[in-house]
Backbone bond lengths (Angstrom), bond angles and torsions (degrees), N, CA, C in turn:
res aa  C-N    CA-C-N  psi(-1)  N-CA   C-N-CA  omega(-1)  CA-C   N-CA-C  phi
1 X - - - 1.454 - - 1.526 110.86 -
2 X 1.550 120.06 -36.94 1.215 123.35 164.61 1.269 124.28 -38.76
3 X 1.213 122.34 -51.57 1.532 148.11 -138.29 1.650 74.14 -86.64
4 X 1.409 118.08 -79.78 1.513 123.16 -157.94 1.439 116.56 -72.39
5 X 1.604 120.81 4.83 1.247 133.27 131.86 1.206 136.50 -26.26
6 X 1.412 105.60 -67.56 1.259 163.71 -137.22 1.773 101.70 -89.58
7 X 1.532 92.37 -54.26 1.683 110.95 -174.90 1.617 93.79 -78.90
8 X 1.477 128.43 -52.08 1.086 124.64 -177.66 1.462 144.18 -36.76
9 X 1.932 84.15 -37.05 1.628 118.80 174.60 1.694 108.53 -63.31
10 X 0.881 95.83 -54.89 1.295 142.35 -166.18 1.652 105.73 -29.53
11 X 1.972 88.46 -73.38 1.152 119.57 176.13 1.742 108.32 -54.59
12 X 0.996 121.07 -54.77 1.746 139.31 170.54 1.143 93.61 -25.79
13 X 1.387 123.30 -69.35 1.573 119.56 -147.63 1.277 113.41 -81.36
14 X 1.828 127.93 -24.87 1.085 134.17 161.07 1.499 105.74 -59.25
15 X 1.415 141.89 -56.26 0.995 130.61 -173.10 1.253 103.84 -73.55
16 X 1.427 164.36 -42.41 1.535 128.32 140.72 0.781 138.71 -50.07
17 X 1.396 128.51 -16.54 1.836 110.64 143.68 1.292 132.86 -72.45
18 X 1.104 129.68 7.92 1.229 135.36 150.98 1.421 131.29 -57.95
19 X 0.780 133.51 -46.59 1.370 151.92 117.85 1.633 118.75 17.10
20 X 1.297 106.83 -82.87 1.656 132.72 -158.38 2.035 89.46 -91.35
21 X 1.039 116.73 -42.90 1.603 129.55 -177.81 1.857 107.30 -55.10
22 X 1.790 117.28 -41.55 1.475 127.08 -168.57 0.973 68.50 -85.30
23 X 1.929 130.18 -98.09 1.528 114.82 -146.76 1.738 114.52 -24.06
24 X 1.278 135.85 -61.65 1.418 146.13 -152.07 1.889 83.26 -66.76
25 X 0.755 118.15 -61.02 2.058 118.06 171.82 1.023 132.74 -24.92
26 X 1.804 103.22 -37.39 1.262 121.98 178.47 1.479 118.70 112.67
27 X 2.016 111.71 13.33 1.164 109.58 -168.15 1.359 142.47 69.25
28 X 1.774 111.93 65.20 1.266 109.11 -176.37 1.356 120.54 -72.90
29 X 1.537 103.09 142.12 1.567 125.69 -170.43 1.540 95.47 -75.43
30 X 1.440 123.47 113.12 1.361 129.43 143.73 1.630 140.68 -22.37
31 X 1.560 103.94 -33.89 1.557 122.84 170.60 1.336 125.68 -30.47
32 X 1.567 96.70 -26.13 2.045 89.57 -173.02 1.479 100.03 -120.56
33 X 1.246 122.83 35.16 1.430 141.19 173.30 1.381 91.47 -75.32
34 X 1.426 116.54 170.64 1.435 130.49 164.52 1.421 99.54 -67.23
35 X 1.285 120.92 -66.33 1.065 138.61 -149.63 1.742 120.59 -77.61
36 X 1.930 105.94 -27.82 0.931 118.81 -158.90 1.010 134.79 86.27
37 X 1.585 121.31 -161.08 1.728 102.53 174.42 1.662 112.44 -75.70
38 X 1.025 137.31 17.05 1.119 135.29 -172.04 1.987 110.10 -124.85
39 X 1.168 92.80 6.16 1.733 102.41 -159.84 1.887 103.46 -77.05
40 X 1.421 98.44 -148.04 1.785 93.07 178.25 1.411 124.62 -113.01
41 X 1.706 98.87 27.55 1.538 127.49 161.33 1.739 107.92 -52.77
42 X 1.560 108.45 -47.57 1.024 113.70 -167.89 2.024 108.42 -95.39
43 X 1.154 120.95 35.74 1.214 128.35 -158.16 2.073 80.50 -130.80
44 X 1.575 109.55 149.57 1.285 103.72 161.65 1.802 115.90 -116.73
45 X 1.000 112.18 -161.26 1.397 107.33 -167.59 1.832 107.01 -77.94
46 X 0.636 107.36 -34.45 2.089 121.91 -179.02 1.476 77.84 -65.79
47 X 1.363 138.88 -72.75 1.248 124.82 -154.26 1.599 124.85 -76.06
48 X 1.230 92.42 0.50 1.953 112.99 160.35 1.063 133.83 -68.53
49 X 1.915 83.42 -49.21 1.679 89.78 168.86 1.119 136.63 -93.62
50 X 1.557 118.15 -2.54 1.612 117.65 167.00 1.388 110.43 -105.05
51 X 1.793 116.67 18.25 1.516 109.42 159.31 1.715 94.87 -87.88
52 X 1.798 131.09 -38.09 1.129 117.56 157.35 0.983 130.55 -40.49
53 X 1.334 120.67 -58.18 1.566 113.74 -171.72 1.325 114.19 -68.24
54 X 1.450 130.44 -3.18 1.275 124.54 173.93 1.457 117.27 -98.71
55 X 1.366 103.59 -21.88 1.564 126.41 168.00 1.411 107.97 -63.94
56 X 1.141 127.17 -54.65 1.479 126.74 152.86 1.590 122.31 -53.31
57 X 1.013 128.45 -68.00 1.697 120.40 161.95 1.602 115.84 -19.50
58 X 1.372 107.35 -50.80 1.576 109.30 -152.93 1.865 78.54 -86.85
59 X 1.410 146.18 -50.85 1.444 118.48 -166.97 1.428 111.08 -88.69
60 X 1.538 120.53 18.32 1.592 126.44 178.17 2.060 81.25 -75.75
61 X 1.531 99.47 -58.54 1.602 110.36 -156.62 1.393 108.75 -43.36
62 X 1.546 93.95 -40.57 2.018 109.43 -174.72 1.552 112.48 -54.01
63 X 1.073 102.07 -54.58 1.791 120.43 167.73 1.637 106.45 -42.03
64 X 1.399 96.42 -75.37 1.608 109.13 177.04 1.654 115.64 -25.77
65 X 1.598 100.17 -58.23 1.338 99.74 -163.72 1.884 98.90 -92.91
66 X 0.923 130.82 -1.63 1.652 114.13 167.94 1.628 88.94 -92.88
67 X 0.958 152.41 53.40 1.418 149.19 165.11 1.526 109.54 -128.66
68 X 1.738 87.83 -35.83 1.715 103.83 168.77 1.669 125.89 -50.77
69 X 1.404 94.45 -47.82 1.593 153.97 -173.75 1.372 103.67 -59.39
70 X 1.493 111.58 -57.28 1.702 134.96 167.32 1.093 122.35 -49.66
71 X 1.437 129.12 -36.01 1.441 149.33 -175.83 1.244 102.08 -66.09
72 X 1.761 126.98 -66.56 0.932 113.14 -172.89 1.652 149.39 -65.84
73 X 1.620 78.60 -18.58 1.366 97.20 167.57 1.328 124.34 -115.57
74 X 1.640 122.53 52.07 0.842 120.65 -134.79 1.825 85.93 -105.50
75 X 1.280 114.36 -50.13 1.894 126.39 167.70 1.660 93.03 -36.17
76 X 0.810 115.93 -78.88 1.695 114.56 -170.32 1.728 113.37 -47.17
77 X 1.226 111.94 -38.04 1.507 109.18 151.15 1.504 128.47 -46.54
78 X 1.367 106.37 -79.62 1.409 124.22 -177.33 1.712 110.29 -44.24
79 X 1.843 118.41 -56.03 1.437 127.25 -159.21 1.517 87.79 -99.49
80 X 1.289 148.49 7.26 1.482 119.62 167.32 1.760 93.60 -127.61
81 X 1.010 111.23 -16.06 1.823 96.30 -175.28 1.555 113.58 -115.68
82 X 1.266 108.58 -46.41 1.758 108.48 179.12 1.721 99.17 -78.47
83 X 1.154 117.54 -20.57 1.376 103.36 -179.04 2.037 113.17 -127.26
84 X 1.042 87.73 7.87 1.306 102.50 158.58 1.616 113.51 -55.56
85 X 1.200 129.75 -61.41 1.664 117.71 -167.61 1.702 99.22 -55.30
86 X 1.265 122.05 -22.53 1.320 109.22 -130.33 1.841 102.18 -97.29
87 X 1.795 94.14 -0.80 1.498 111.86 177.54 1.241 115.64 -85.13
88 X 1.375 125.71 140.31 1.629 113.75 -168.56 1.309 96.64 -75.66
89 X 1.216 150.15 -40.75 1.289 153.35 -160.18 1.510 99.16 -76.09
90 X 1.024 132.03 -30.40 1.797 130.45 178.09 2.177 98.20 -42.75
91 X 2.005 69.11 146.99 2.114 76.53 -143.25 1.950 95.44 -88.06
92 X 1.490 97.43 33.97 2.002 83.83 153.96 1.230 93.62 -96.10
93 X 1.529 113.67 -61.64 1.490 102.42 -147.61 1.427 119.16 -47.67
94 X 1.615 120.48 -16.58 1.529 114.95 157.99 1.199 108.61 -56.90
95 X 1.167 122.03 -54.59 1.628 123.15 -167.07 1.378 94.90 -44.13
96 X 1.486 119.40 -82.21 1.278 116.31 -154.43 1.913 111.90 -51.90
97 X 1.565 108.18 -44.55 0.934 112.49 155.76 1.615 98.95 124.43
98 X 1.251 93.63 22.54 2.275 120.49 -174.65 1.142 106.55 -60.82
99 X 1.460 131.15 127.11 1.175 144.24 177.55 1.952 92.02 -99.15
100 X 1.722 101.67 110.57 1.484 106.33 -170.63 1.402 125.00 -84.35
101 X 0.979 138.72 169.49 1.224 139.01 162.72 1.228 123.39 -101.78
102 X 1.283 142.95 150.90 1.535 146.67 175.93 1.158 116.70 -91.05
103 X 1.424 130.66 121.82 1.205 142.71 -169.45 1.626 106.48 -103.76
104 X 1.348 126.00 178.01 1.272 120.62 137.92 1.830 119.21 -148.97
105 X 1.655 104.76 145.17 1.420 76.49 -159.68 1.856 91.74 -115.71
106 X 1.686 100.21 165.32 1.325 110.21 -175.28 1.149 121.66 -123.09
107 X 1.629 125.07 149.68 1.379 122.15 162.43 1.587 128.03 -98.34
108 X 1.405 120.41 105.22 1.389 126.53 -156.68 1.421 121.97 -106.04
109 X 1.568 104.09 15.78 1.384 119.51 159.74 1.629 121.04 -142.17
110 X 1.286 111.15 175.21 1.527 112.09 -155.92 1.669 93.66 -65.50
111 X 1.196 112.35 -78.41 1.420 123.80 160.44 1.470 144.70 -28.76
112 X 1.467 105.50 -9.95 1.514 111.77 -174.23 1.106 119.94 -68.86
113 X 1.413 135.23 -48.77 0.958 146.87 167.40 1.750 114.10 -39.30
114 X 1.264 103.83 -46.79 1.626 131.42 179.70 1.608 97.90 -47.68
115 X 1.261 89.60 -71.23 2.236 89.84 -164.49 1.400 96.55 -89.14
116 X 1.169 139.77 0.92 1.722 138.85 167.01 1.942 78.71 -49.80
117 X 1.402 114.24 -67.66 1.346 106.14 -139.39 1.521 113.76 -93.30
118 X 1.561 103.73 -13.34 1.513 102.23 179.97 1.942 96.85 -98.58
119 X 1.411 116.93 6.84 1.596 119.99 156.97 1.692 117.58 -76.61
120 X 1.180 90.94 -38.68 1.625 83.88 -177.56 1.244 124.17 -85.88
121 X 1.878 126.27 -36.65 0.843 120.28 127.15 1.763 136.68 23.95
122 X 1.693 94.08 -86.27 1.542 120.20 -170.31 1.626 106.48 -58.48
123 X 2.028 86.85 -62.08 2.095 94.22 176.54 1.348 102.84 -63.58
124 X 1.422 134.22 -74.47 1.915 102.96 -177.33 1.703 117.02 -31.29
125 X 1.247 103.42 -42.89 1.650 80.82 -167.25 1.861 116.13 -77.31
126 X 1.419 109.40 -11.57 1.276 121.72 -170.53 2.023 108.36 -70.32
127 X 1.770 80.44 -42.84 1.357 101.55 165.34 1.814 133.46 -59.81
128 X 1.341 94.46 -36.86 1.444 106.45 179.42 1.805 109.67 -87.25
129 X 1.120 89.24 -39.77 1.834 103.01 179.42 1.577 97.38 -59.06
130 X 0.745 144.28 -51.03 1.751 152.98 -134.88 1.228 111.60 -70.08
131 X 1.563 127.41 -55.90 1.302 110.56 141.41 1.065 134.70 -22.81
132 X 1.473 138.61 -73.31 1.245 138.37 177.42 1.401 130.12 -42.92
133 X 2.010 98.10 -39.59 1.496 88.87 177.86 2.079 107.40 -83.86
134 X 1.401 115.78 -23.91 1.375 103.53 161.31 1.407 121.29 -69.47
135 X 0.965 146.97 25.29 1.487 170.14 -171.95 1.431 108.55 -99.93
136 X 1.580 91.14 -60.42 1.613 102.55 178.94 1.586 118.93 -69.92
137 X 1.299 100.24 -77.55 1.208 106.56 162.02 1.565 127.25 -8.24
138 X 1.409 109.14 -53.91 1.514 117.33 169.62 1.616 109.10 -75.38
139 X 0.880 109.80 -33.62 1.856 96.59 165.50 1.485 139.61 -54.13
140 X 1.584 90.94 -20.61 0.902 147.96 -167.78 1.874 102.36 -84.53
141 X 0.662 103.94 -79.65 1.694 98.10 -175.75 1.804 100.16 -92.58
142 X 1.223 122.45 -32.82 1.437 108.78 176.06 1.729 138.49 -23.29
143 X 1.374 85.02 -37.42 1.534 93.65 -174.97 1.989 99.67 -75.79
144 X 1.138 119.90 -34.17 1.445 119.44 161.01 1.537 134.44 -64.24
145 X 1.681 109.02 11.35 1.436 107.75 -178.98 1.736 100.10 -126.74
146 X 1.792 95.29 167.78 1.392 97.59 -151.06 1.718 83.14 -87.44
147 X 1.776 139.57 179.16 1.110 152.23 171.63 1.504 94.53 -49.48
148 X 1.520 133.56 -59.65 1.702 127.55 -153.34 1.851 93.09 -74.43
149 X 1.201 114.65 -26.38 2.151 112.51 -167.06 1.353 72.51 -92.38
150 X 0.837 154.29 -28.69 2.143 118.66 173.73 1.294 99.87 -78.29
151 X 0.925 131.95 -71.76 1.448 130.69 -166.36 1.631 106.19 -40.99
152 X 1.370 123.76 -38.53 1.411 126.32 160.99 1.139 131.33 -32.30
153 X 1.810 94.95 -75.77 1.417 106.58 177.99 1.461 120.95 -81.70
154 X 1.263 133.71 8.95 1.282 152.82 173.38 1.771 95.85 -84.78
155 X 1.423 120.18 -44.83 1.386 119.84 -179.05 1.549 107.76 -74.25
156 X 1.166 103.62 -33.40 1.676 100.68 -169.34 1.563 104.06 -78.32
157 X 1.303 120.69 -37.36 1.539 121.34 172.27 1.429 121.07 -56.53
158 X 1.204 104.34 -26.07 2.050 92.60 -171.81 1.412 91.21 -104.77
159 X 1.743 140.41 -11.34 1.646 125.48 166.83 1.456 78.90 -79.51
160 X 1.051 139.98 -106.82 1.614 140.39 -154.41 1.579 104.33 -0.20
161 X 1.287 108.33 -59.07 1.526 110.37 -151.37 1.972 78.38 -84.23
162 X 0.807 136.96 38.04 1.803 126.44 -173.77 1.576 102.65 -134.09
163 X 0.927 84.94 -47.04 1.607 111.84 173.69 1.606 120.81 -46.38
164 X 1.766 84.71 -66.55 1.541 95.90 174.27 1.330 140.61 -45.42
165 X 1.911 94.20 -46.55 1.378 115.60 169.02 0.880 124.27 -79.46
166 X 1.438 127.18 -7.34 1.729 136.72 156.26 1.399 103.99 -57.10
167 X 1.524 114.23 -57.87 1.266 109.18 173.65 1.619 141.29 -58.07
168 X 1.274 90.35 -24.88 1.972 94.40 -179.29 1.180 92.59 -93.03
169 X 1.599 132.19 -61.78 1.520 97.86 169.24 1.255 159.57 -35.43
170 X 1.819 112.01 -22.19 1.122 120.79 178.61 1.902 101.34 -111.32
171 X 1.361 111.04 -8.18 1.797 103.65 154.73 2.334 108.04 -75.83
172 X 1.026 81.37 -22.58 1.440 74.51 -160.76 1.743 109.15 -83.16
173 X 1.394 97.22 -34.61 1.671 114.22 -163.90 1.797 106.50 -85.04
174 X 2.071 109.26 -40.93 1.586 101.01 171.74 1.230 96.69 -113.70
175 X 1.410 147.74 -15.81 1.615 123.54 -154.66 1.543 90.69 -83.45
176 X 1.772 116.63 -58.26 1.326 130.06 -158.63 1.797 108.69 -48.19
177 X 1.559 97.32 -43.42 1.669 84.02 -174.77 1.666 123.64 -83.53
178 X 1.400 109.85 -11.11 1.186 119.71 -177.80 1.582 108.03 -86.73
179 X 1.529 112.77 -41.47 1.351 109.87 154.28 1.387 134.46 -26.54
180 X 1.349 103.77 -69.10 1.407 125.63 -161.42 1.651 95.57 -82.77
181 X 1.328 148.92 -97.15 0.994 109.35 140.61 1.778 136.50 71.02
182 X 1.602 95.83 -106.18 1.866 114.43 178.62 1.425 73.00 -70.13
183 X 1.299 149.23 -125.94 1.501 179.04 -129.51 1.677 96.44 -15.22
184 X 1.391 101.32 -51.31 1.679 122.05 -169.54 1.647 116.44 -66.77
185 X 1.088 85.77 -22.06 1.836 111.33 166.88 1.287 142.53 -126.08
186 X 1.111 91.56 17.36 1.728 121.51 177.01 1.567 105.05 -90.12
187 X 1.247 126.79 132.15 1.582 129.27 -156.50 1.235 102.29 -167.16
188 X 1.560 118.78 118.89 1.477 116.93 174.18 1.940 103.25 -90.00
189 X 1.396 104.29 -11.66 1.554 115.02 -176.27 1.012 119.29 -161.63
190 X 1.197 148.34 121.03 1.633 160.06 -177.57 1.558 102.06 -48.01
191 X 1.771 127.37 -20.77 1.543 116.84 -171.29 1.471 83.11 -87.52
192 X 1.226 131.85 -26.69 1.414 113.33 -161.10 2.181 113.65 -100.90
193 X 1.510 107.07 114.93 0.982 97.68 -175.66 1.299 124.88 -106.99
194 X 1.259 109.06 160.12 1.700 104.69 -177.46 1.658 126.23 -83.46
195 X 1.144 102.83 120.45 1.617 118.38 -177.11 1.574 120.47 -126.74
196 X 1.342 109.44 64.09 1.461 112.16 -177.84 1.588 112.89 -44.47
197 X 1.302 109.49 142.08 1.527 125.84 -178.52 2.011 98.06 -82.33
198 X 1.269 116.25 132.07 1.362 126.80 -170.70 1.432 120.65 -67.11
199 X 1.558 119.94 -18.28 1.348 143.79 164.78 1.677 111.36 -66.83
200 X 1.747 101.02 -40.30 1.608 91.76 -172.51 1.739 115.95 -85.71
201 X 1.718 78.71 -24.33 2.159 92.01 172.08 1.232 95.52 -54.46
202 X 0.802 142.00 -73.23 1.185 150.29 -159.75 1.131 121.24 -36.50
203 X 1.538 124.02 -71.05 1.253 142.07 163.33 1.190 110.32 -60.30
204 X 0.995 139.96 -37.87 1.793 130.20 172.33 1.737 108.33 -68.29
205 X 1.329 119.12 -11.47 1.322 108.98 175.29 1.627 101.70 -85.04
206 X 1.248 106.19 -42.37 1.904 119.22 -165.60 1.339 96.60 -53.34
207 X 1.883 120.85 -47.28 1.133 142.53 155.79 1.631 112.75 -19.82
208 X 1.381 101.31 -87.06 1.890 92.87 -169.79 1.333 108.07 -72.57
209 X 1.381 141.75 -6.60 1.330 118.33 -162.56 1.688 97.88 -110.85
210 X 1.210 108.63 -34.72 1.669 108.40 175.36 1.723 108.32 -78.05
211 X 0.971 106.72 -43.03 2.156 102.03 171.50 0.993 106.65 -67.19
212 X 1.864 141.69 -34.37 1.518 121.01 171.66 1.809 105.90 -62.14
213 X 1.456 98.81 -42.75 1.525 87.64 176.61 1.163 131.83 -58.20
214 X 0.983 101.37 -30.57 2.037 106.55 172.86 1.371 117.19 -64.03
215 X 1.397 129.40 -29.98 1.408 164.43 -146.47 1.474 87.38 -102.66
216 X 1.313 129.22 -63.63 1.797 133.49 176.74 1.466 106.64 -47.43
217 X 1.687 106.02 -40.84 1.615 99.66 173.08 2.213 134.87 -45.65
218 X 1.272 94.11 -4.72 1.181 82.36 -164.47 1.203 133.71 -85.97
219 X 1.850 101.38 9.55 1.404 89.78 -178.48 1.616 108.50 -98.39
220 X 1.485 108.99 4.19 1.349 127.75 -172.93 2.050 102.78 -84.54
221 X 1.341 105.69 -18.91 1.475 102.37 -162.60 1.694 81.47 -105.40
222 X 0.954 127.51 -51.13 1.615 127.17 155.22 1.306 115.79 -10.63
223 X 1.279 122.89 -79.33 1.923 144.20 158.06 1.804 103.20 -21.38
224 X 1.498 118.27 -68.36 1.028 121.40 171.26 1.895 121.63 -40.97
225 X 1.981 88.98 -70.29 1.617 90.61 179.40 1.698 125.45 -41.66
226 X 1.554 103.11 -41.04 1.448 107.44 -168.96 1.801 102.26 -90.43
227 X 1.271 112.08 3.01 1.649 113.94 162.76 1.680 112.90 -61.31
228 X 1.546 90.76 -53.91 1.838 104.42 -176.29 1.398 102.07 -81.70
229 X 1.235 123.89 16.01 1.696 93.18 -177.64 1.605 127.21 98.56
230 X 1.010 100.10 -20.44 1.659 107.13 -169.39 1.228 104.86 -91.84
231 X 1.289 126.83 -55.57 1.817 115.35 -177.04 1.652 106.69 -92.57
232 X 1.339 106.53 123.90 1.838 106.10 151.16 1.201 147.21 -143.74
233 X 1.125 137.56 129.16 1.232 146.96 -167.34 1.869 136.32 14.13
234 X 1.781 79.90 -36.27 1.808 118.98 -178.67 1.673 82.63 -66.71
235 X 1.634 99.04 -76.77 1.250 113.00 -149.75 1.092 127.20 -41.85
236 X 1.827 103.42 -37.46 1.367 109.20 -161.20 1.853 110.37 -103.12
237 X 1.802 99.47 4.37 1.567 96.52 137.90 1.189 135.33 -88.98
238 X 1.126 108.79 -22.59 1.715 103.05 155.93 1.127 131.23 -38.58
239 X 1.239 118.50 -63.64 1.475 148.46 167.81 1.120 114.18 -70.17
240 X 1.447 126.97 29.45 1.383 125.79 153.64 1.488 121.80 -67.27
241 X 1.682 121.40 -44.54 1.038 109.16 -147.34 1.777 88.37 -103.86
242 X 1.669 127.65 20.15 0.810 134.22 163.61 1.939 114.80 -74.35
243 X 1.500 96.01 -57.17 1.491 135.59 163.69 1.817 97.82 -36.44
244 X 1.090 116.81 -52.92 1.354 120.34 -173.51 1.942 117.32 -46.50
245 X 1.624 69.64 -59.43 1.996 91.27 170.74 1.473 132.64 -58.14
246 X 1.778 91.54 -41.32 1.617 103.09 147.61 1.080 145.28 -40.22
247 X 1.141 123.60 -51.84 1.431 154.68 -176.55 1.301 103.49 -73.25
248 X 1.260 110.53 -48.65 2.147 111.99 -162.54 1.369 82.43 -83.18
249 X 1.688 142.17 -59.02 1.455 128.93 -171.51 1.863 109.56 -45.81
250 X 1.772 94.34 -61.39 1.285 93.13 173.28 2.078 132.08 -36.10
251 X 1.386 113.79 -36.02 1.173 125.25 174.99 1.127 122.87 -82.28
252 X 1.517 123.13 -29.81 1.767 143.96 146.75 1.702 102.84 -33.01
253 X 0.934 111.16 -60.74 1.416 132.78 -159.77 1.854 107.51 -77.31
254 X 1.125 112.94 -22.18 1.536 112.19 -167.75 1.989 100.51 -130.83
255 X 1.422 113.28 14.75 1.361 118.53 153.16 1.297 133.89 179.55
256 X 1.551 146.32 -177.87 0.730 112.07 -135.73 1.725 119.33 -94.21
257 X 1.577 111.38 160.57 1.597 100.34 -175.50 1.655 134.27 -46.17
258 X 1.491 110.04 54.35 1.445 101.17 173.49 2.017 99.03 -139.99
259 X 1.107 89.23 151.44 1.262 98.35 169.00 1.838 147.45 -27.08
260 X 1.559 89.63 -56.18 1.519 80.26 164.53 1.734 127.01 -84.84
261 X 1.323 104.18 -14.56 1.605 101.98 177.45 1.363 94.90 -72.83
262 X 1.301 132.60 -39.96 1.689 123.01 -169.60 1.593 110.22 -43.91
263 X 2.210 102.40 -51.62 1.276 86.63 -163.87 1.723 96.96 -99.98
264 X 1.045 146.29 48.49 1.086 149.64 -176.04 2.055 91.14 -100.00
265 X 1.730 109.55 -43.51 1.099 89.68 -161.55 2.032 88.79 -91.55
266 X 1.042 108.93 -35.62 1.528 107.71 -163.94 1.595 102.17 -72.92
267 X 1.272 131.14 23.58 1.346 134.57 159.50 1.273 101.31 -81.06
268 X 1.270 129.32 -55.20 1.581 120.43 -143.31 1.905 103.97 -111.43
269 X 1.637 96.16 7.57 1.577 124.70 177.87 1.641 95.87 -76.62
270 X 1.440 105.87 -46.25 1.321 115.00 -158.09 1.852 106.74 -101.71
271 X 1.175 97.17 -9.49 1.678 93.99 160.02 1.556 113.04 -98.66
272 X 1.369 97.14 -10.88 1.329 87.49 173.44 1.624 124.33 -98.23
273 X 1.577 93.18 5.77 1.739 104.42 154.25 1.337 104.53 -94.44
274 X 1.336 141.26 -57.59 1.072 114.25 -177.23 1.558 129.45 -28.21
275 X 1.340 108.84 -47.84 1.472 110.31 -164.70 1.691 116.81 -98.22
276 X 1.863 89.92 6.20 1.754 92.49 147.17 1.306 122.79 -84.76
277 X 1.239 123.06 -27.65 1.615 147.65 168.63 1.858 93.10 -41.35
278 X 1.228 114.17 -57.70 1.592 123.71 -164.70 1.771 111.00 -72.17
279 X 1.832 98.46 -30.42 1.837 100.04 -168.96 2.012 83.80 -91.81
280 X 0.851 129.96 -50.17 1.447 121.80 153.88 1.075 131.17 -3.01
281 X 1.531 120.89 -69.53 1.371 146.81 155.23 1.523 106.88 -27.63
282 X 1.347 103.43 -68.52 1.316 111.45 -152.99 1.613 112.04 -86.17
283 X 1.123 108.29 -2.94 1.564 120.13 161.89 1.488 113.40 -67.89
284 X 1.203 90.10 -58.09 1.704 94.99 -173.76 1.727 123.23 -59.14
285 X 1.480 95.34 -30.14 0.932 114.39 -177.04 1.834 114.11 -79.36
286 X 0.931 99.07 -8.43 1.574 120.75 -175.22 1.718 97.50 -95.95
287 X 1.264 98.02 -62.70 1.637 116.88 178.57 1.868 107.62 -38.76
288 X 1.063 100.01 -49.62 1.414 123.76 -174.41 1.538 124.60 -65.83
289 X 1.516 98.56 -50.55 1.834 97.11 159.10 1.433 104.34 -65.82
290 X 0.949 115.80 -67.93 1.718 107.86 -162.08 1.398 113.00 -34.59
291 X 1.449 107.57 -40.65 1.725 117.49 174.04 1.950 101.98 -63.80
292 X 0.588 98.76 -25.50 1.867 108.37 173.20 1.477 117.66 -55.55
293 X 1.540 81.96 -62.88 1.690 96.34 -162.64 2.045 99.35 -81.56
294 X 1.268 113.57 -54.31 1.521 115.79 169.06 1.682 99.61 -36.26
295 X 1.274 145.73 -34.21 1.378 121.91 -147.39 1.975 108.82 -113.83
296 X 1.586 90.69 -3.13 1.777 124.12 -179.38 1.319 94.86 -59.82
């Protein structure tokens, strides 16, 4: 308690010398602040951190209460979405046109059943909350960015968040049923039958539909890389037919061992490099006037 006393003091006295230190400088002009003269130039460090810590409080609550939120609809979760693939009548396998197999699934500990439901629960609500607490958070540092870094990260947030849900929809809607599915009819012997444990259903769905989504992210981490310099346009034709190998392992890896599920997912893996190749482009190319016009 001393110690963080200590830092507290600490902190105090730097933020009144701040003060007496600009005057002796000659009085720096506020103007090239983010914010201006009104920005968080004029904010001290104590008052940073309990606009954080309240910035955190207020998206703990957001979380909190879509978890609340989660409860009630928690049957309509569990019996139409986590256990949705697992119905023969669930409306891909018409689509695709899958003649299904019957599974059955089990609970093989005292508790499973128990955190099956107060788990999903938590991830829907973590999921639903998440906005809110990145909401804050950005309120949160906003007032510290210049007009062109909002407009940025304002662009990168609604492809990110577009992206994502491209991805869990299309882990959840083709990987999950084609998965489950091959697996459900996969048999080294007719005495031995398949009885998935309800913990691993579970997690193998959270599995393909949240890792394809992460996987959708890339043309968003792309945007970033070729912000700093590191990815460009050149490069990442080069590294196409590297990207290629990627993609087909990557799709090996996220369903099951046959051919068309591989390229079912590493098709839209690999368009979705292409058209980092294009936001790439257009960075640099962005990057590049400004270097134009700054050097006029």
């Amino acid at each position: 308690m001393s110690l963080f006393g200590n830092l507290i003091r600490a902190a105090s006295t730097m933020e009144k010398m701040s003060g007496p230190i600009s005057s002796a400088l000659g009085g720096t002009s506020d103007s090239g602040s983010p914010e201006g003269s009104g920005g968080m130039s004029e904010m001290g460090f104590l008052d940073h951190l309990e606009d954080l810590r309240w910035a955190l409080i207020k998206g703990a609550i957001g979380v909190i209460v879509a978890c609340v939120v989660a409860v009630f609809f928690k049957d309509f979760i569990i019996q139409e979405i986590l256990l949705g693939p697992k119905k023969p009548d669930f409306f891909m396998y018409r689509l695709f046109g899958i003649e299904t197999t019957d599974f059955v699934l089990q609970n093989r500990t005292v508790t499973g059943q128990f955190f099956a439901d107060i788990g999903t629960v938590v991830a829907v609500g973590i999921i639903i909350g998440s906005p809110v607490f990145v909401f804050f958070m950005w309120k949160f540092i906003e007032p510290g960015l210049y007009p062109g870094e909002k407009k940025g990260l304002r662009f990168s947030a609604v492809f990110a968040t577009l992206f994502f849900m491209l991805g869990v929809s299309f882990g959840y809607l083709i990987i999950t049923p084609l998965a489950l599915q091959f697996f459900a009819a996969y048999q080294i012997s007719p005495e031995i039958a398949n009885e998935f444990d309800i913990s691993k259903y579970f997690g193998m769905i959270t599995f393909w539909a949240f890792g394809v989504g992460v996987l959708f992210e890339l043309p968003v981490v792309i945007y970033f890389l070729s912000k700093m310099g590191i990815a460009t346009p050149n490069g990442l034709r080069v590294g196409r037919k590297y990207a290629l190998i990627g993609c087909l392992t990557l799709g090996a890896l996220f369903t099951p061992p046959d051919p068309i599920s591989q390229v079912l997912v590493a098709a839209p893996l690999l368009l979705l490099y292409e058209g980092s190749i294009l936001i790439s482009g257009y960075v640099e190319r962005k990057r590049n006037r400004e270097m134009d016009q700054a050097l006029a």
